[in-house]
Backbone as CSV, one residue per row, in Angstrom:
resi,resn,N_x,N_y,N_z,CA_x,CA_y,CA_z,C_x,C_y,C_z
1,UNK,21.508,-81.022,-12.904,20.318,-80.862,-13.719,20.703,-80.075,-14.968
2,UNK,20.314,-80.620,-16.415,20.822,-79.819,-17.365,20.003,-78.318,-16.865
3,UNK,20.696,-77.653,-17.786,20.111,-76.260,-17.718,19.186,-75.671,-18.178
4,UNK,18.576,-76.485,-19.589,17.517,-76.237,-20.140,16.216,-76.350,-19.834
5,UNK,16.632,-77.610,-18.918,15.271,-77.877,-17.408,15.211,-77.244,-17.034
6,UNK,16.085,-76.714,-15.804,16.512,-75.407,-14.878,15.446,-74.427,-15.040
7,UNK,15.497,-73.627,-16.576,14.653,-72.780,-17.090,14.003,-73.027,-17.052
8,UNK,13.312,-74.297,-17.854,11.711,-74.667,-18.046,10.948,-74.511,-16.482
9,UNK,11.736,-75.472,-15.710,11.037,-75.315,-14.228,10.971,-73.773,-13.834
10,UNK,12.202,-73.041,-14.200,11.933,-71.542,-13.420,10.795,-70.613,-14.091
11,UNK,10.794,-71.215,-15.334,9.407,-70.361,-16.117,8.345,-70.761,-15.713
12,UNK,8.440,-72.090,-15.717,6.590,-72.759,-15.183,6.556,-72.272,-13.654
13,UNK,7.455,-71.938,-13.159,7.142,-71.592,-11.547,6.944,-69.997,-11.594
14,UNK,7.387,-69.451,-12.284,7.163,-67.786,-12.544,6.028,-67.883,-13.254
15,UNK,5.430,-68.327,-14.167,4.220,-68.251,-14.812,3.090,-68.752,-13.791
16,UNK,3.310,-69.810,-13.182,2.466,-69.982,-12.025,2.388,-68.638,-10.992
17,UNK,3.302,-68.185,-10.580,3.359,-67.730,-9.388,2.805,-66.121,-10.045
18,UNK,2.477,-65.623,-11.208,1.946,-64.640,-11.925,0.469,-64.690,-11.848
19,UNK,0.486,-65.827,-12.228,-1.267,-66.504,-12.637,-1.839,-65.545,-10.953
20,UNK,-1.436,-66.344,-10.181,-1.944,-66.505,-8.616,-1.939,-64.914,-8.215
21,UNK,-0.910,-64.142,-8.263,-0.483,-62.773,-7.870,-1.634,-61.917,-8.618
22,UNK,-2.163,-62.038,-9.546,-2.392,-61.308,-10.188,-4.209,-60.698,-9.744
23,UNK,-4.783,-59.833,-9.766,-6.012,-59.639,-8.772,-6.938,-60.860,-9.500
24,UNK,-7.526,-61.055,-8.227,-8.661,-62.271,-7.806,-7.975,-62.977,-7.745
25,UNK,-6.607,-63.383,-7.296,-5.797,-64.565,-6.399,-5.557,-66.147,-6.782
26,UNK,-6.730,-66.666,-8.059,-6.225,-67.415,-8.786,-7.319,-67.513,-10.087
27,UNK,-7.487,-68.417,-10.617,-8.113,-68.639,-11.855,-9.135,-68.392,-11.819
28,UNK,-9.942,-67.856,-12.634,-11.530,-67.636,-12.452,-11.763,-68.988,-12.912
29,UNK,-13.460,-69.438,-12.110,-14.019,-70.473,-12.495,-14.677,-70.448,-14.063
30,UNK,-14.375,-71.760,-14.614,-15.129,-71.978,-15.826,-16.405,-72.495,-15.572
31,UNK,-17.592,-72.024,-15.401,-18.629,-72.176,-14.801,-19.094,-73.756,-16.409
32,UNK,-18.959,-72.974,-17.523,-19.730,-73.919,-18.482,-18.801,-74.927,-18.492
33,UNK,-17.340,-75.072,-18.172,-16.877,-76.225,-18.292,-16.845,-77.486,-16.982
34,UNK,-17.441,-76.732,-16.050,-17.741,-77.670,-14.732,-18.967,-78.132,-15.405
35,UNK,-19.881,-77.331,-15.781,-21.747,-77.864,-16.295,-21.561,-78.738,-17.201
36,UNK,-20.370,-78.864,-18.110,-20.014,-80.011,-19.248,-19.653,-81.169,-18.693
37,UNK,-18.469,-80.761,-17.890,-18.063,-81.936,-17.098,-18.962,-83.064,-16.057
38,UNK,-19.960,-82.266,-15.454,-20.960,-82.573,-14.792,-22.277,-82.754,-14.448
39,UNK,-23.017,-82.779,-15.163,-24.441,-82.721,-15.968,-25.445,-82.482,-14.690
40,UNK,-24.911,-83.105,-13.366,-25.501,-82.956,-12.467,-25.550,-81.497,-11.435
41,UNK,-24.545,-81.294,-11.942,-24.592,-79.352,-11.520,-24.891,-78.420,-12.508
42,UNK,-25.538,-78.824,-13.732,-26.259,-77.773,-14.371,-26.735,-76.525,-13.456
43,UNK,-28.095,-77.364,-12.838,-29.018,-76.488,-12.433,-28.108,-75.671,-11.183
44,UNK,-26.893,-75.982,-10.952,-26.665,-74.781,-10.253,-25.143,-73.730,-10.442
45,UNK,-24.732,-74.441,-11.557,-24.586,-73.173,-12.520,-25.325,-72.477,-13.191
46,UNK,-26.178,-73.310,-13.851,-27.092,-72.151,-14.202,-27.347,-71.024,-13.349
47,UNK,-27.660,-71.232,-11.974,-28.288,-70.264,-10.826,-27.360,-69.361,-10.967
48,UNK,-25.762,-69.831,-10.528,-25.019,-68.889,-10.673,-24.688,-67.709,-11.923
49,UNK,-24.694,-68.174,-12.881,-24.888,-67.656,-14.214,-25.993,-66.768,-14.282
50,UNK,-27.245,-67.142,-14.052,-28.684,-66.229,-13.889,-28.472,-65.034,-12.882
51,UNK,-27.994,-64.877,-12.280,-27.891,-64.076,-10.634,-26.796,-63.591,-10.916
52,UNK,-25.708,-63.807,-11.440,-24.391,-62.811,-12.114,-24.476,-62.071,-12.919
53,UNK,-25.137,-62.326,-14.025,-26.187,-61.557,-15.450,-26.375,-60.757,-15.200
54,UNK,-27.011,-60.462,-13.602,-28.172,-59.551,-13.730,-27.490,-58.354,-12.286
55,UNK,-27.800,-56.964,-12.905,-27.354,-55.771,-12.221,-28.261,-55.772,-10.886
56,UNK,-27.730,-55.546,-9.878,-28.202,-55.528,-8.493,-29.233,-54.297,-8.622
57,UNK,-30.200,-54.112,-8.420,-31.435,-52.975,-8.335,-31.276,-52.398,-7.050
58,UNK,-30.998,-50.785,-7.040,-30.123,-50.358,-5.735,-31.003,-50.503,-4.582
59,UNK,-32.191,-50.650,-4.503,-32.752,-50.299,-3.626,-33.139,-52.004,-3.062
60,UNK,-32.467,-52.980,-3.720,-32.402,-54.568,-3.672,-31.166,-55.478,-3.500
61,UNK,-30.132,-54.364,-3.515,-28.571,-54.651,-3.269,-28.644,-55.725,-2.405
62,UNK,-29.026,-55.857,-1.042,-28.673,-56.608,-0.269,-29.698,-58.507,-0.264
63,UNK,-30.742,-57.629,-1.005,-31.041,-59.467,-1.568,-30.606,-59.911,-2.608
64,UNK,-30.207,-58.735,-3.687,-29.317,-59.660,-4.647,-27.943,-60.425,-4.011
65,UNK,-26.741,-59.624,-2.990,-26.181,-60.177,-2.588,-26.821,-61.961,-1.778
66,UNK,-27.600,-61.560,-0.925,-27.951,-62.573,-0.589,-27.671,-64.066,-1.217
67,UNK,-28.849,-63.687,-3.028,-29.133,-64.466,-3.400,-27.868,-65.054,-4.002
68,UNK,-26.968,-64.110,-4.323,-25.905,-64.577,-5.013,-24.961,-65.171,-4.424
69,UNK,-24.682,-64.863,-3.399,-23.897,-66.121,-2.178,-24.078,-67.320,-1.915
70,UNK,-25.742,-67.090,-1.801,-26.184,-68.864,-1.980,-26.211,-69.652,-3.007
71,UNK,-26.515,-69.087,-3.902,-26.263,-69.490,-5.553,-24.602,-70.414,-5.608
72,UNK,-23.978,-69.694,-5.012,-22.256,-69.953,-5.239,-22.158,-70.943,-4.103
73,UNK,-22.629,-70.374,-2.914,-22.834,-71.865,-1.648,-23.355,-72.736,-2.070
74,UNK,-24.468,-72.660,-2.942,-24.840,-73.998,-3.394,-23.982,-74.948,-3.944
75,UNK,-23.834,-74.069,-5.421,-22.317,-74.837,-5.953,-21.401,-75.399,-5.018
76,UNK,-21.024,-74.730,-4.306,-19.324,-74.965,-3.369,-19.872,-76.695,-2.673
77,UNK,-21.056,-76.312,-2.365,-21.464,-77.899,-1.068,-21.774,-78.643,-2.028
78,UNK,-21.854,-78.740,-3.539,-21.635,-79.973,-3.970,-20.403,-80.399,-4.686
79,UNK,-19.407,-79.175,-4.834,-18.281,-79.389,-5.453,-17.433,-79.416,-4.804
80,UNK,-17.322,-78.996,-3.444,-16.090,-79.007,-2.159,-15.473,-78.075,-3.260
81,UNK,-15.560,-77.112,-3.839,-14.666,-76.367,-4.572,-14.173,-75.091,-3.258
82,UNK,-13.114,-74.829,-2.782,-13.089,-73.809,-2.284,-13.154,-72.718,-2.670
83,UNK,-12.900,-72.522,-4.261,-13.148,-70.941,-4.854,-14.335,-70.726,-5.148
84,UNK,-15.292,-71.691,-5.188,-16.852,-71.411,-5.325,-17.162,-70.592,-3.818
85,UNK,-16.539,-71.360,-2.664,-16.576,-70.970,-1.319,-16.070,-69.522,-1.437
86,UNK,-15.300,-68.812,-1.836,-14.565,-67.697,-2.093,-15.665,-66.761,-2.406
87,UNK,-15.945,-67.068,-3.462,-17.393,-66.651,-4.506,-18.260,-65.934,-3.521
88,UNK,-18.800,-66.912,-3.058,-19.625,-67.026,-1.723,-19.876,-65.556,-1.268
89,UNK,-18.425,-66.375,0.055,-17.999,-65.111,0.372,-17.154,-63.860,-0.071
90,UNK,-17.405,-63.312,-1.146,-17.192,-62.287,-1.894,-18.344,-61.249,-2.214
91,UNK,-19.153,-62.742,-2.658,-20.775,-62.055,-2.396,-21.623,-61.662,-1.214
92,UNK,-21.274,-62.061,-0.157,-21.982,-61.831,1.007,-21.021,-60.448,1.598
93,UNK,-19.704,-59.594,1.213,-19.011,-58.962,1.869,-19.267,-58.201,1.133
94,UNK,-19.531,-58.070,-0.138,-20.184,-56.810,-1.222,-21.628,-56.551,-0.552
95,UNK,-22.543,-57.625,0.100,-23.587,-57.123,0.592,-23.195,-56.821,1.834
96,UNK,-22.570,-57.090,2.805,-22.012,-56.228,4.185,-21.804,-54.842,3.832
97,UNK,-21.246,-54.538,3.143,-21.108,-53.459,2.363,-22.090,-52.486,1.948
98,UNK,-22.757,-53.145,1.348,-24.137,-52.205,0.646,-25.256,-51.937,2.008
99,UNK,-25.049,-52.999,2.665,-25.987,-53.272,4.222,-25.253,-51.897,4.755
100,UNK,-24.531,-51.488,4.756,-23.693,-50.509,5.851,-23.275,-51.494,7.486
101,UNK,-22.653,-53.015,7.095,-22.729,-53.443,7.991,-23.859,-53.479,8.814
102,UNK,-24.696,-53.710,8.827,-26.254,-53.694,9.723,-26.699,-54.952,9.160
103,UNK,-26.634,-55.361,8.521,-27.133,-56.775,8.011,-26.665,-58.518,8.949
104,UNK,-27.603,-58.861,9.967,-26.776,-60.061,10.361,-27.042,-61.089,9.686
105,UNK,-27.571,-61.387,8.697,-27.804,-62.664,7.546,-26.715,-62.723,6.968
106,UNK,-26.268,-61.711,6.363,-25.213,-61.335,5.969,-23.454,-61.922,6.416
107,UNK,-23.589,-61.026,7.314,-22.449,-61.099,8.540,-22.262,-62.578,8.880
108,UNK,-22.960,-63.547,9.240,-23.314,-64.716,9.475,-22.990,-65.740,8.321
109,UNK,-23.194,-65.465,7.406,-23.675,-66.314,5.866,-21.924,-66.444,5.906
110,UNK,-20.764,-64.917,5.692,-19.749,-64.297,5.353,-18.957,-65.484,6.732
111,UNK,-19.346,-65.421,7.874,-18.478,-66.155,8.728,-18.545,-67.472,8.665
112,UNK,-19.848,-67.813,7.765,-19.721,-69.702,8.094,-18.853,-69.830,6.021
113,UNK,-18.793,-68.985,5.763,-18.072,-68.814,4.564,-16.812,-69.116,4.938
114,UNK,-15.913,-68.308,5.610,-14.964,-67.728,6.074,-14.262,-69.433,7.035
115,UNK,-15.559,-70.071,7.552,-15.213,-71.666,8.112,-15.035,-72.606,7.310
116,UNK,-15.511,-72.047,6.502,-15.432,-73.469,5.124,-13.799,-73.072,4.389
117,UNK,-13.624,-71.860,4.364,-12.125,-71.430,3.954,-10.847,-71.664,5.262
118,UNK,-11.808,-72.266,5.967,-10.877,-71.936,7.200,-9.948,-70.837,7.979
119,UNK,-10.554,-69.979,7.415,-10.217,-68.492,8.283,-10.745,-68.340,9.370
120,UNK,-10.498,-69.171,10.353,-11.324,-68.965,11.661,-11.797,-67.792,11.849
121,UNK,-10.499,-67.003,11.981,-10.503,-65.638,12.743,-11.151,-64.474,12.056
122,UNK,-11.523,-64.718,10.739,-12.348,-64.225,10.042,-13.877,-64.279,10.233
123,UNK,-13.639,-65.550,10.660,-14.915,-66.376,11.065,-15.689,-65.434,12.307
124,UNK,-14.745,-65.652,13.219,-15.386,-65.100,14.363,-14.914,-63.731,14.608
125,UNK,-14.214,-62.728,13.584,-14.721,-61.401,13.509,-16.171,-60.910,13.008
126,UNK,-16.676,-62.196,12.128,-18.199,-62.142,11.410,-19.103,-61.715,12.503
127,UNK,-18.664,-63.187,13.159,-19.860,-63.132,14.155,-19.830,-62.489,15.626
128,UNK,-18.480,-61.744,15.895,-18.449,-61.006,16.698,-19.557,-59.534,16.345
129,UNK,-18.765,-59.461,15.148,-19.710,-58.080,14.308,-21.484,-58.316,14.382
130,UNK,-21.805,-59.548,14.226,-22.975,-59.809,14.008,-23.751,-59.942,15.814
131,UNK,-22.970,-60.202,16.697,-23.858,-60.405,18.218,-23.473,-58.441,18.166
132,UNK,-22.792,-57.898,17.717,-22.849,-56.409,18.384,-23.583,-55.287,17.319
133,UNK,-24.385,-56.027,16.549,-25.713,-55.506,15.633,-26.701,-55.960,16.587
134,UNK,-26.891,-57.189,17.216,-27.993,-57.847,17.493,-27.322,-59.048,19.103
135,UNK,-27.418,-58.146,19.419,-27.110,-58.745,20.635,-28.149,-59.744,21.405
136,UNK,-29.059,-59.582,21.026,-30.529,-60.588,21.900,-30.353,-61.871,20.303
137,UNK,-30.018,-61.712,19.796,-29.986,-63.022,18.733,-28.857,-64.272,19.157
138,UNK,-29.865,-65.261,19.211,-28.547,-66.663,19.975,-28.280,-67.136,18.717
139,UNK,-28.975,-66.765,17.338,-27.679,-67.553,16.263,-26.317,-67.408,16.351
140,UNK,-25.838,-66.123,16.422,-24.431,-65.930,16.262,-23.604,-66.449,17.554
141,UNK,-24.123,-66.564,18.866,-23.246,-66.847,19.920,-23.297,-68.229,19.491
142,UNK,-24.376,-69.035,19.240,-23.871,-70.614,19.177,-23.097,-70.848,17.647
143,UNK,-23.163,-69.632,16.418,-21.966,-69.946,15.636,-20.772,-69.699,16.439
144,UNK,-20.501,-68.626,17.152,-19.457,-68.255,17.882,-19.259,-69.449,18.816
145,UNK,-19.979,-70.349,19.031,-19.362,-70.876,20.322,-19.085,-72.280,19.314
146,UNK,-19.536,-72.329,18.160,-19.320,-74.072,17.747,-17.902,-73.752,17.418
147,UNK,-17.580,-72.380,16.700,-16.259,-72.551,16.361,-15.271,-72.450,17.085
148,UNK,-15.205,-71.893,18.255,-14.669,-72.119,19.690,-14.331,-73.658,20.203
149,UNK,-15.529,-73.999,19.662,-15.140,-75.485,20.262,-14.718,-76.406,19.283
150,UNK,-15.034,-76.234,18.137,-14.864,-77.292,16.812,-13.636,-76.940,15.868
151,UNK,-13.403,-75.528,15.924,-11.951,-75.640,15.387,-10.735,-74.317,15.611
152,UNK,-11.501,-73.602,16.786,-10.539,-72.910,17.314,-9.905,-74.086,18.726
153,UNK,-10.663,-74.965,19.260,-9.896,-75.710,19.887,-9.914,-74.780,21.253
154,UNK,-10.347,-74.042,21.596,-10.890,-72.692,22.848,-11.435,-73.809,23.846
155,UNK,-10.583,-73.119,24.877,-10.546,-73.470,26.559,-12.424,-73.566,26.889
156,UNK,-12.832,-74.325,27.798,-14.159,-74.426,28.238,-14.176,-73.053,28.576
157,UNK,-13.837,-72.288,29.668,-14.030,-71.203,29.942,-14.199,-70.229,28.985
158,UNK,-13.520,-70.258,28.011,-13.898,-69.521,26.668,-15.296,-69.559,25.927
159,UNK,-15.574,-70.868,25.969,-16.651,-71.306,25.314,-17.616,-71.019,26.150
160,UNK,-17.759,-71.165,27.614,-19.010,-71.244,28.349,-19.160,-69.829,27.783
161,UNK,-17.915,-68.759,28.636,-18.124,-67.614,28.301,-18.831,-66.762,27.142
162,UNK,-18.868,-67.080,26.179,-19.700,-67.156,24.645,-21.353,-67.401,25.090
163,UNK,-21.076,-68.023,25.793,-23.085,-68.931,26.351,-23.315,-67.981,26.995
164,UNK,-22.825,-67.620,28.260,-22.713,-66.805,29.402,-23.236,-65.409,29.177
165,UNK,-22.282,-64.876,28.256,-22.655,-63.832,27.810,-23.949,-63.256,27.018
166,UNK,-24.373,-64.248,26.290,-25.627,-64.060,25.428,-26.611,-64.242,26.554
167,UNK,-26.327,-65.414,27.527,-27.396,-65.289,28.273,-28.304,-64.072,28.931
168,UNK,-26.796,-63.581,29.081,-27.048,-62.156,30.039,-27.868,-61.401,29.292
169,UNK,-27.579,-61.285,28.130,-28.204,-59.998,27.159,-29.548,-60.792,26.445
170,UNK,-29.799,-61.679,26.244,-31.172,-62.135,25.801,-32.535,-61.985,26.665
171,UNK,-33.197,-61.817,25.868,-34.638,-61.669,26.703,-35.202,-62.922,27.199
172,UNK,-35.220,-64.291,25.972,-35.606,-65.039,26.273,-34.292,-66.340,26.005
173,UNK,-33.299,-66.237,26.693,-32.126,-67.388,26.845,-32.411,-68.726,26.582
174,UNK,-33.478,-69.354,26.856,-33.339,-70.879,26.498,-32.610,-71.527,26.109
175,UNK,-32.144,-70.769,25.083,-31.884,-71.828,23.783,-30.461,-71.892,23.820
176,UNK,-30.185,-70.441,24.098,-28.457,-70.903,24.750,-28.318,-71.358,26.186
177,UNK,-28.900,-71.325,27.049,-28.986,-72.194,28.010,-29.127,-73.690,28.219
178,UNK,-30.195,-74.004,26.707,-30.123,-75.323,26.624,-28.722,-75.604,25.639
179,UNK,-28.091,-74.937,24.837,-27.096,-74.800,24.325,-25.500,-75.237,25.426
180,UNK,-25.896,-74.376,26.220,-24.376,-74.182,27.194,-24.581,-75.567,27.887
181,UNK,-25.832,-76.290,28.212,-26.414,-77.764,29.261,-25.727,-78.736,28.124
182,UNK,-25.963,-78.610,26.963,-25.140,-79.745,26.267,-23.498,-79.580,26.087
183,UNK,-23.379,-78.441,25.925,-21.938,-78.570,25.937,-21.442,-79.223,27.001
184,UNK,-21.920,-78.616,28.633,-21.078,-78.826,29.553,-21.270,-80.325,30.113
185,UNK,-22.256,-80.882,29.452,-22.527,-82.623,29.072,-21.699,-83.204,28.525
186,UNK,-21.484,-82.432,27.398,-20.453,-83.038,26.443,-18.819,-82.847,26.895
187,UNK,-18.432,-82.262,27.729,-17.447,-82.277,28.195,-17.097,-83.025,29.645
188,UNK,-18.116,-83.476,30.590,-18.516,-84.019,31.769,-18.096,-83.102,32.726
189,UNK,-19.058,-81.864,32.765,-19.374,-80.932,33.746,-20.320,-81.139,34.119
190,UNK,-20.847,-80.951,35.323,-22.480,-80.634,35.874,-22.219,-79.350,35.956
191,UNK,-23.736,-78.395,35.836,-23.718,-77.459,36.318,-24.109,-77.250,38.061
């Protein structure tokens, strides 16, 4: 290979590998040049744009986070963009944060974030965090248990165990009971 290539490639790979290193992990989004490109995601850049503008009101921290996660979730589920997904969850972990961790909307929002990035294990530190705020709540055991089964790839016993457990601690179980009856359908168990 001449040598003058050599360089060119070793610069474009050092200039790349700078870009990426450097804090926030890669390029910030061009919000107005996706809205140019796409006329049909205006309205939700705009959202994002409107809800970034504007200073969180302290005593509202945790619905501005809110709002601003979904704003960026919105974006992400029509752009499959994963750094919109990032966004997301960036915004929902600044409100974990301001929540003092006590927030399970939050916690929850941050782990199905965390699935779309495919950080499982991120995933289900969310929602571990989130059944031990709120232990009588069956949202988080059946997030905990879909990802058990849908892309941690987790042993039945693992998974029932997830059902099992909420059962115990809920007041009114149904729903993971009718929860744990389809799984063990879907795998051809009787109970």
């Amino acid at each position: 290979m001449n040598k003058k290539i050599l360089i060119l490639v070793l610069a474009a790979a050092i200039l790349v590998i700078a870009v990426f290193a450097l804090p926030g992990g890669s390029p910030s989004v061009n919000l107005d040049d996706l809205a140019a490109k796409n006329p049909n995601l205006v309205e939700f850049v705009d959202r994002v744009k409107e809800v970034e503008n504007r200073e969180p009101e302290k005593d509202k921290e945790i619905e501005y986070y809110l709002e601003l996660g979904l704003a960026w979730k919105s974006l992400a589920d029509r752009t499959r963009d994963k750094d919109h997904y990032q966004k997301a969850l960036e915004a929902y972990e600044k409100g974990i944060k301001a929540s003092g961790r006590k927030n399970t909307v939050l916690l929850n929002n941050a782990g199905n974030m965390a699935v779309y990035l495919e950080d499982y294990k991120k995933a289900a530190e969310y929602y571990e965090e989130s059944i031990s705020i709120s232990p009588g709540d069956a949202e988080s055991y059946i997030r905990l248990a879909n990802l058990h089964q849908e892309y941690l790839k987790s042993s039945p016993e693992a998974i029932i165990g997830i059902y099992d457990r909420g059962i115990a601690r809920m007041l009114n179980p149904d729903i993971l009971e009718q929860r744990k009856r389809m799984y063990l359908e879907s795998i051809g168990v009787e109970e």
